[in-house]
Jmol script that loads the backbone (N, CA, C; Angstrom):
load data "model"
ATOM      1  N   UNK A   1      38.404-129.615 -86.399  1.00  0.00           N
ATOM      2  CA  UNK A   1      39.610-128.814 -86.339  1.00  0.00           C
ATOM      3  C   UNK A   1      39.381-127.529 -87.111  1.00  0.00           C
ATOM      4  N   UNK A   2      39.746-126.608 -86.374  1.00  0.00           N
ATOM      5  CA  UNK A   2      39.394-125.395 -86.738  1.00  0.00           C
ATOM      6  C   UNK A   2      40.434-124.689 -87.853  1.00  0.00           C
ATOM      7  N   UNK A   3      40.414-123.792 -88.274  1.00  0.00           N
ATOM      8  CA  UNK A   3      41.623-123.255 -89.737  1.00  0.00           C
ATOM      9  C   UNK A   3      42.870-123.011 -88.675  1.00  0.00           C
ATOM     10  N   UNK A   4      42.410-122.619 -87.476  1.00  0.00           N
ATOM     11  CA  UNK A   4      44.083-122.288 -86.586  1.00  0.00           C
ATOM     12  C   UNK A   4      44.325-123.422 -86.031  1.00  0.00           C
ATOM     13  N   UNK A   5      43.924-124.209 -85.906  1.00  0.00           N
ATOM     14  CA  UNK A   5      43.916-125.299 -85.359  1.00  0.00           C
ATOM     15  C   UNK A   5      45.001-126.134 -86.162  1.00  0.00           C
ATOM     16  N   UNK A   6      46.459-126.644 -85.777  1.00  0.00           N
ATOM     17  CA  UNK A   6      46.922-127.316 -87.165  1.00  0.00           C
ATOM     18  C   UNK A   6      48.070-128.534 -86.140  1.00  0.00           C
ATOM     19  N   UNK A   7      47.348-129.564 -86.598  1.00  0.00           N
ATOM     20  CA  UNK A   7      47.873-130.512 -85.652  1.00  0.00           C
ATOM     21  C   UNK A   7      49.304-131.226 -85.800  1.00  0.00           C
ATOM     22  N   UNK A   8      49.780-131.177 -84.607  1.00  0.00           N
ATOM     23  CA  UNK A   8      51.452-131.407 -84.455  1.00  0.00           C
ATOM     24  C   UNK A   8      51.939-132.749 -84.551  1.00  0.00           C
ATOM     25  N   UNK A   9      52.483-133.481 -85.664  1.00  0.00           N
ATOM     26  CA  UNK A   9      53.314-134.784 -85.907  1.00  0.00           C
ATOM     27  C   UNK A   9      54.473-134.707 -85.477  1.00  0.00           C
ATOM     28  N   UNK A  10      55.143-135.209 -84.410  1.00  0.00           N
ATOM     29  CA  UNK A  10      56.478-134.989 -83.756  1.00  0.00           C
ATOM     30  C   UNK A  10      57.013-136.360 -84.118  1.00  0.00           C
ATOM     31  N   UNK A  11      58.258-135.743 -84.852  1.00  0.00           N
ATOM     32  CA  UNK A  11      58.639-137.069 -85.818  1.00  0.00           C
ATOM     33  C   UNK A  11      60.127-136.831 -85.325  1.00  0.00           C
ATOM     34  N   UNK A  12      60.728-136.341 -84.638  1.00  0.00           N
ATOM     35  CA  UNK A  12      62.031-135.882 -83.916  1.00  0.00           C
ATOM     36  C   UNK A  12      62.318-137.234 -83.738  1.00  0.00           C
ATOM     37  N   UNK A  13      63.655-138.221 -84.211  1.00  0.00           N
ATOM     38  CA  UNK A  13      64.630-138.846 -84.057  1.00  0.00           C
ATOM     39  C   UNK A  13      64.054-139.826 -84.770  1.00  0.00           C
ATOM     40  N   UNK A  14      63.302-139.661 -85.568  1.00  0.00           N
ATOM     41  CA  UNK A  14      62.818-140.544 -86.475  1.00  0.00           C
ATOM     42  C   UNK A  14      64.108-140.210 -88.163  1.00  0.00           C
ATOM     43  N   UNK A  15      64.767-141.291 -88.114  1.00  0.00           N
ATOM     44  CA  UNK A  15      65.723-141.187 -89.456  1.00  0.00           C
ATOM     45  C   UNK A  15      65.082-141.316 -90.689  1.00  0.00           C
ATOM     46  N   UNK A  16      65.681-141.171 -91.721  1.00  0.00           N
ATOM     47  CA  UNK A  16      65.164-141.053 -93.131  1.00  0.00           C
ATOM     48  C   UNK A  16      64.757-143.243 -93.190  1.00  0.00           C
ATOM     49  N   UNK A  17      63.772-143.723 -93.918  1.00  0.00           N
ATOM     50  CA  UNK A  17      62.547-142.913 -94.581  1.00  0.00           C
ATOM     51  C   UNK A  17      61.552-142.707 -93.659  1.00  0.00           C
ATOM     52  N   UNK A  18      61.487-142.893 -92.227  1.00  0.00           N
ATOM     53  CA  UNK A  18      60.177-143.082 -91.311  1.00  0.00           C
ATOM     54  C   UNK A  18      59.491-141.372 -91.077  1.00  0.00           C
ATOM     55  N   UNK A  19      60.112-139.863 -91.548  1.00  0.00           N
ATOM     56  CA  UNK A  19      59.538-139.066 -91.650  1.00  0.00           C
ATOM     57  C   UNK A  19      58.336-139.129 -92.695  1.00  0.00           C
ATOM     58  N   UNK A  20      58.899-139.320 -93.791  1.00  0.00           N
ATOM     59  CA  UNK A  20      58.118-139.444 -94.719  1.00  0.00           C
ATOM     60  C   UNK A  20      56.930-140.414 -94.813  1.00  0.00           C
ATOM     61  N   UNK A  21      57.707-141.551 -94.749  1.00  0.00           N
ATOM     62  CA  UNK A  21      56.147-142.898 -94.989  1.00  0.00           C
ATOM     63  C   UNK A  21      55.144-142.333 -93.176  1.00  0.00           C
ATOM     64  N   UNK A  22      55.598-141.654 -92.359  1.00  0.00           N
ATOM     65  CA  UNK A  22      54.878-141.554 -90.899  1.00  0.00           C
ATOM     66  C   UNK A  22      53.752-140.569 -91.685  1.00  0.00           C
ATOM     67  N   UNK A  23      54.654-139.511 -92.492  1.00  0.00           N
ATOM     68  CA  UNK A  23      53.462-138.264 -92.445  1.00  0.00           C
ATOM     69  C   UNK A  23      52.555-138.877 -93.837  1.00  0.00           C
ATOM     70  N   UNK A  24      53.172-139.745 -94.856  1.00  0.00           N
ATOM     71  CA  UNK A  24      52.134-140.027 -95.768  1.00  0.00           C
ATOM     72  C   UNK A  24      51.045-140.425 -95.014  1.00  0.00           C
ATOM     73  N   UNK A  25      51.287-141.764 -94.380  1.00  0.00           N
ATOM     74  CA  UNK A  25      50.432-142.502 -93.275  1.00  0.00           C
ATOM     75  C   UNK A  25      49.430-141.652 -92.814  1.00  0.00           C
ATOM     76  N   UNK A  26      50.034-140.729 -91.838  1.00  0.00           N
ATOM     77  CA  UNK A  26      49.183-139.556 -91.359  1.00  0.00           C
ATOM     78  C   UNK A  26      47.962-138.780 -91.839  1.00  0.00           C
ATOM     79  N   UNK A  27      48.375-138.607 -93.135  1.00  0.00           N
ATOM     80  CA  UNK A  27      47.320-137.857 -94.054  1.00  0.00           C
ATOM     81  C   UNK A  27      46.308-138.395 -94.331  1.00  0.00           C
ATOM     82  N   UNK A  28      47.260-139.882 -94.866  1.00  0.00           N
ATOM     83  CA  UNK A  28      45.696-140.545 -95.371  1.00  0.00           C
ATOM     84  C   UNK A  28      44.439-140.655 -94.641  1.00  0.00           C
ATOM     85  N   UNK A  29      45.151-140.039 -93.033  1.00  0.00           N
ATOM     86  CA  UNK A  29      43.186-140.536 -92.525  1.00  0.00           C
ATOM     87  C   UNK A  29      42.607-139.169 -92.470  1.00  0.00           C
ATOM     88  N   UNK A  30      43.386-137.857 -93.311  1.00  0.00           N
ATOM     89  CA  UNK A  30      42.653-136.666 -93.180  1.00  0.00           C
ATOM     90  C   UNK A  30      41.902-136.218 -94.187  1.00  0.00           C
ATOM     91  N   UNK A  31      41.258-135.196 -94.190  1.00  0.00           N
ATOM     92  CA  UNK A  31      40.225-134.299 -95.193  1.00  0.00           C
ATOM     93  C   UNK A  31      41.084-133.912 -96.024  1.00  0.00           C
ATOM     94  N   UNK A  32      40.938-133.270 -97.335  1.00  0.00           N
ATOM     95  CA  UNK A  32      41.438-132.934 -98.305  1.00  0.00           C
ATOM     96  C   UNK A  32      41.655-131.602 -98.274  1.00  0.00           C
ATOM     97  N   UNK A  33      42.365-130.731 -97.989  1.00  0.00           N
ATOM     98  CA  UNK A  33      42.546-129.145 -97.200  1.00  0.00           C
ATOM     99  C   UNK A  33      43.103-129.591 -96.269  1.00  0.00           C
ATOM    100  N   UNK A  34      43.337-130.253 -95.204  1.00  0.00           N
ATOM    101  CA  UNK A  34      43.387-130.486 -93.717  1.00  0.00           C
ATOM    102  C   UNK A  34      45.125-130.030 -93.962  1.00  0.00           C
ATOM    103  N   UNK A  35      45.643-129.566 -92.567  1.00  0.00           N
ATOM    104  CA  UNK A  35      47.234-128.918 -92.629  1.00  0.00           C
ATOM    105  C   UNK A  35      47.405-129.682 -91.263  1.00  0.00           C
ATOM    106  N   UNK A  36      48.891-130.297 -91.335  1.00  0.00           N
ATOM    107  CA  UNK A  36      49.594-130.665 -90.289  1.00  0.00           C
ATOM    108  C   UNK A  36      50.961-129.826 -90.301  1.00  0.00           C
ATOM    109  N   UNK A  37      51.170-129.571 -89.015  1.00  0.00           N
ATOM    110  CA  UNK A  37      52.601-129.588 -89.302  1.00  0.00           C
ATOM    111  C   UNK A  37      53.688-130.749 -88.908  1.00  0.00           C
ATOM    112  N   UNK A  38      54.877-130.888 -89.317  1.00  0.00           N
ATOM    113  CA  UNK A  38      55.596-131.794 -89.162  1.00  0.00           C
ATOM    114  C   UNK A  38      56.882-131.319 -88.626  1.00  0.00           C
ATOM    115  N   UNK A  39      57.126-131.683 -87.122  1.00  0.00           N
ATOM    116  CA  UNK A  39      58.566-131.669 -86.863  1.00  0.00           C
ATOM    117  C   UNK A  39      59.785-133.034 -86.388  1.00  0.00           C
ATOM    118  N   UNK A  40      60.590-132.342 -87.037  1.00  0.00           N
ATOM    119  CA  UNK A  40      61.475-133.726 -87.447  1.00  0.00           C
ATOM    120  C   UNK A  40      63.602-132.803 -87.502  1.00  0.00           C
ATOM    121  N   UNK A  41      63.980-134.010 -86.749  1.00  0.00           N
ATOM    122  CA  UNK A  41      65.269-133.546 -86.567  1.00  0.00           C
ATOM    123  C   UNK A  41      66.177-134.671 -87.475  1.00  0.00           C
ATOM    124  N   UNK A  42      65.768-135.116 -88.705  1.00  0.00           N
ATOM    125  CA  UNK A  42      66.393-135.775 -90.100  1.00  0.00           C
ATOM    126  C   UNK A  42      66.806-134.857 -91.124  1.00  0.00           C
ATOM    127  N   UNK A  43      67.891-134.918 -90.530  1.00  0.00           N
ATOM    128  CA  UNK A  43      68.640-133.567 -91.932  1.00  0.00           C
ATOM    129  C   UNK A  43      68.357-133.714 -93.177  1.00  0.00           C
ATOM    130  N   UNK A  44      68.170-134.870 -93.596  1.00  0.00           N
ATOM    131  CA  UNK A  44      67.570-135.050 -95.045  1.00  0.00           C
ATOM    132  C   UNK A  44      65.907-135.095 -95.466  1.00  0.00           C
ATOM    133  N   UNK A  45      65.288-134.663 -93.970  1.00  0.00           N
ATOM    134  CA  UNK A  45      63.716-133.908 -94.332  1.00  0.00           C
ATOM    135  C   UNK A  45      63.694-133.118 -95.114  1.00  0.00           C
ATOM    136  N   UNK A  46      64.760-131.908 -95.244  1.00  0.00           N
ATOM    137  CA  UNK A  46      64.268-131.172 -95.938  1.00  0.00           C
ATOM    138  C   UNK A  46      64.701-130.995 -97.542  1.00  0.00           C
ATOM    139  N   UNK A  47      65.295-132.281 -98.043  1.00  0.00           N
ATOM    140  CA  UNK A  47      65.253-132.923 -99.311  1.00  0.00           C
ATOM    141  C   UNK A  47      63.787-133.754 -99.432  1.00  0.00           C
ATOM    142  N   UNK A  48      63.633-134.623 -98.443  1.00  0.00           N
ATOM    143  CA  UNK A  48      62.541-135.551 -98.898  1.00  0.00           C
ATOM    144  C   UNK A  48      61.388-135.026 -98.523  1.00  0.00           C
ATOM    145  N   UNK A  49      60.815-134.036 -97.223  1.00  0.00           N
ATOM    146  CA  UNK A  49      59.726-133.850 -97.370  1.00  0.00           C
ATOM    147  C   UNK A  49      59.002-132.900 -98.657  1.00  0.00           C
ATOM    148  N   UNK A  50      59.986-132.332 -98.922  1.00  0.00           N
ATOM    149  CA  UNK A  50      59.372-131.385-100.140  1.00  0.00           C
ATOM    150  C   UNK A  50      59.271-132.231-101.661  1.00  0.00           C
ATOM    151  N   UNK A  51      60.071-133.237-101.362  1.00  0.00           N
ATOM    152  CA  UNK A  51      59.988-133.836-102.957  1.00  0.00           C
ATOM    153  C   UNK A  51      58.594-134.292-102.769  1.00  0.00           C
ATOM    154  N   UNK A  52      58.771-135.288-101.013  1.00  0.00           N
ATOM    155  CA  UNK A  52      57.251-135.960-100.821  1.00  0.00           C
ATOM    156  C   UNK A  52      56.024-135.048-101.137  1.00  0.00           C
ATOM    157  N   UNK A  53      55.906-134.014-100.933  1.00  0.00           N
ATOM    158  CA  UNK A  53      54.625-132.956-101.820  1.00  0.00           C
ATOM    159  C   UNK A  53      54.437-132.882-103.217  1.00  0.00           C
ATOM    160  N   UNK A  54      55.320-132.159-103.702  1.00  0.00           N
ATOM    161  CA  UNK A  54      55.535-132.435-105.069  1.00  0.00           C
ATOM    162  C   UNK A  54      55.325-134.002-105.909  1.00  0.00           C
ATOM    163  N   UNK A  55      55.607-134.609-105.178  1.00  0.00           N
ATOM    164  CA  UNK A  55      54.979-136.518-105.856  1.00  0.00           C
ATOM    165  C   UNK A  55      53.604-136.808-105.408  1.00  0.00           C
ATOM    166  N   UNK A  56      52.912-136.445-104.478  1.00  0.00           N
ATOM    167  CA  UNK A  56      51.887-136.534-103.898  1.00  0.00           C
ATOM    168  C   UNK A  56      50.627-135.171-103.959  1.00  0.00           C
ATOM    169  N   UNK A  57      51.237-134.615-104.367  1.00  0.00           N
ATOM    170  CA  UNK A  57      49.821-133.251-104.495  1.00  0.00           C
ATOM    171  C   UNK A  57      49.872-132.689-103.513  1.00  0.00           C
ATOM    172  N   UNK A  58      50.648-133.245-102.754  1.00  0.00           N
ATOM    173  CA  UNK A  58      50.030-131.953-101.193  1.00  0.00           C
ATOM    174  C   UNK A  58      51.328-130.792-101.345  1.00  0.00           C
ATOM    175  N   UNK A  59      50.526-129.409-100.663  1.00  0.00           N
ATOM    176  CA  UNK A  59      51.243-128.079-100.758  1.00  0.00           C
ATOM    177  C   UNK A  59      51.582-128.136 -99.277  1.00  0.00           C
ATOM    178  N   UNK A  60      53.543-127.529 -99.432  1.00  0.00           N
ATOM    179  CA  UNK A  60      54.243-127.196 -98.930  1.00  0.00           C
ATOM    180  C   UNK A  60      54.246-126.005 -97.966  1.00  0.00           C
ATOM    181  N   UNK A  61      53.679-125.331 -97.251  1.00  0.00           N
ATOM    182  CA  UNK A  61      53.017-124.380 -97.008  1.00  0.00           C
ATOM    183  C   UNK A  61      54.353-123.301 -96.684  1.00  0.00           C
ATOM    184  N   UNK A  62      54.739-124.506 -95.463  1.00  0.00           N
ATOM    185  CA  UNK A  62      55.921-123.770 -95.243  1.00  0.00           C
ATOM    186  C   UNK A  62      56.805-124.578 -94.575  1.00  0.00           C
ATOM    187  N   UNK A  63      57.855-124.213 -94.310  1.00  0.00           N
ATOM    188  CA  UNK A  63      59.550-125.132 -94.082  1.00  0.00           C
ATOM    189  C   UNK A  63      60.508-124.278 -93.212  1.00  0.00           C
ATOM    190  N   UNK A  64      60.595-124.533 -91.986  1.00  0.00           N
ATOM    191  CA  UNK A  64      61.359-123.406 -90.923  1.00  0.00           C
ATOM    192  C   UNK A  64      62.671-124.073 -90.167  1.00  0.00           C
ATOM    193  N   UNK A  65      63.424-123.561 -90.384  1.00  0.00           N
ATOM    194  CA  UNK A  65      64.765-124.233 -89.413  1.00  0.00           C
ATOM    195  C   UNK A  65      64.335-123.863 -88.128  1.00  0.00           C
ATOM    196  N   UNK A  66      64.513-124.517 -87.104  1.00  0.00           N
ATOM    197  CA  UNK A  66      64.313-124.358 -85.650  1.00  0.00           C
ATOM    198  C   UNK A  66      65.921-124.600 -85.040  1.00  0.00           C
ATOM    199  N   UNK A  67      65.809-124.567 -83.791  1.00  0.00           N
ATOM    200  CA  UNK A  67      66.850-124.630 -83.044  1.00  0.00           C
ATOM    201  C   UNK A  67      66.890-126.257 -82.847  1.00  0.00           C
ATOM    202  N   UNK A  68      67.797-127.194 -83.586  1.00  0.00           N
ATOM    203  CA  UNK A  68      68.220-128.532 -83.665  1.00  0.00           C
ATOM    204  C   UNK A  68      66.848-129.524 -84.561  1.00  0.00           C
ATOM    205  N   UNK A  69      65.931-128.804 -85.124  1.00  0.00           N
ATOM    206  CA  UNK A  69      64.988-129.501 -85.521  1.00  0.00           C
ATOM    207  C   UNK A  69      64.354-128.660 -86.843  1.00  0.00           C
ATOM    208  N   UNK A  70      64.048-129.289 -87.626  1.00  0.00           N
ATOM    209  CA  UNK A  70      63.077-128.578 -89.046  1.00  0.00           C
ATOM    210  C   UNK A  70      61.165-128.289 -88.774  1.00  0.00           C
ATOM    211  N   UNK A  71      61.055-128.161 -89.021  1.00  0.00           N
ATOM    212  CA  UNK A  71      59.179-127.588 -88.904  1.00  0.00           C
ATOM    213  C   UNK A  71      58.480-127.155 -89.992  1.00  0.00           C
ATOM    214  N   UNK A  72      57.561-128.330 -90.544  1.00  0.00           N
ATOM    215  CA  UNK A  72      57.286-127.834 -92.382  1.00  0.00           C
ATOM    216  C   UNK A  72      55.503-127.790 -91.836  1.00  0.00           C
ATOM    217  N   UNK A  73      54.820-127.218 -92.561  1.00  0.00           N
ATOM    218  CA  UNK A  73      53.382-127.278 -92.816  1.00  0.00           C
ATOM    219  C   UNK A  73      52.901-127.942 -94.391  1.00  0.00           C
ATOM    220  N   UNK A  74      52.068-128.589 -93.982  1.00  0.00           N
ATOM    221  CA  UNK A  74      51.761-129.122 -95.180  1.00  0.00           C
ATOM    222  C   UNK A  74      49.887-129.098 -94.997  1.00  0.00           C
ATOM    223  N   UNK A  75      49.482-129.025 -96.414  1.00  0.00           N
ATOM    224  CA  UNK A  75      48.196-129.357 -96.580  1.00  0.00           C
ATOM    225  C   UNK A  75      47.700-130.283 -97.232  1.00  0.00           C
ATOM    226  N   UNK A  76      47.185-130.960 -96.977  1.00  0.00           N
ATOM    227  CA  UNK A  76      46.891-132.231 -97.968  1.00  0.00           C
ATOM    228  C   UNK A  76      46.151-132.136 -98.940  1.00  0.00           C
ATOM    229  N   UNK A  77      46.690-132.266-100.068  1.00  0.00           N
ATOM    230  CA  UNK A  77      45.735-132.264-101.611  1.00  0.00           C
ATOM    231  C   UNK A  77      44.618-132.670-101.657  1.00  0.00           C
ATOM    232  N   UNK A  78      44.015-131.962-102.915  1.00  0.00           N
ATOM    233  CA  UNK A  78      42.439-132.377-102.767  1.00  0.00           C
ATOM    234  C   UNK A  78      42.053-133.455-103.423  1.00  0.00           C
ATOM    235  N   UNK A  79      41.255-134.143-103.371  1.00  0.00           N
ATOM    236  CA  UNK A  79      41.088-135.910-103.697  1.00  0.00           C
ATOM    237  C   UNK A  79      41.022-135.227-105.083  1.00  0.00           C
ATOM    238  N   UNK A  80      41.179-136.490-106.112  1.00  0.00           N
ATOM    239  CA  UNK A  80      40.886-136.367-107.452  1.00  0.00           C
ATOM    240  C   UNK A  80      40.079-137.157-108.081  1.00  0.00           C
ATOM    241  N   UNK A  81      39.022-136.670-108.704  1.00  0.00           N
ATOM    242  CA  UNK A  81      37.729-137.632-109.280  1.00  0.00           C
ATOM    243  C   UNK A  81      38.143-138.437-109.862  1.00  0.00           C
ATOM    244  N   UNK A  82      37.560-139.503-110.000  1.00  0.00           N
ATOM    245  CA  UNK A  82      37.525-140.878-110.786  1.00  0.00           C
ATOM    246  C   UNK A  82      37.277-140.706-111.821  1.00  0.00           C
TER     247      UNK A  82
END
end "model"
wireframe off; spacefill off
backbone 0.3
color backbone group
């Protein structure tokens, strides 16, 4: 996957907590840098996905209201040595 390359998690009608535990899930099978974006029509995404960064290391990149749906980018934190 290339740097423009940023792969789409369509999490639309998924209710609170299955945004969150879907995109933790998600990450874990990625590289450490790697960016998804996440769209999701759970009004309370955009309370929990940002806390979910902030508890987890991964950066928030960005967070967009859409027309009936939210759209965040995230990058996944970089592993941390043992």
């Amino acid at each position: 996957m290339s740097g423009s390359d940023i792969e789409t998690l369509d999490l639309r009608g998924l209710k609170c907590p299955l945004p969150v535990l879907r995109t933790r899930k998600h990450l874990r099978g990625l590289a450490s840098g790697a960016r998804i974006r996440i769209e999701t029509t759970d009004p309370l995404a955009v309370i929990d996905i940002p806390h979910f960064c902030r508890e987890d290391g991964h950066q928030l990149v960005s967070a967009d209201a859409m027309e009936g749906c939210h759209a965040f980018i995230i990058e996944k934190a970089v592993a941390k040595n043992s």
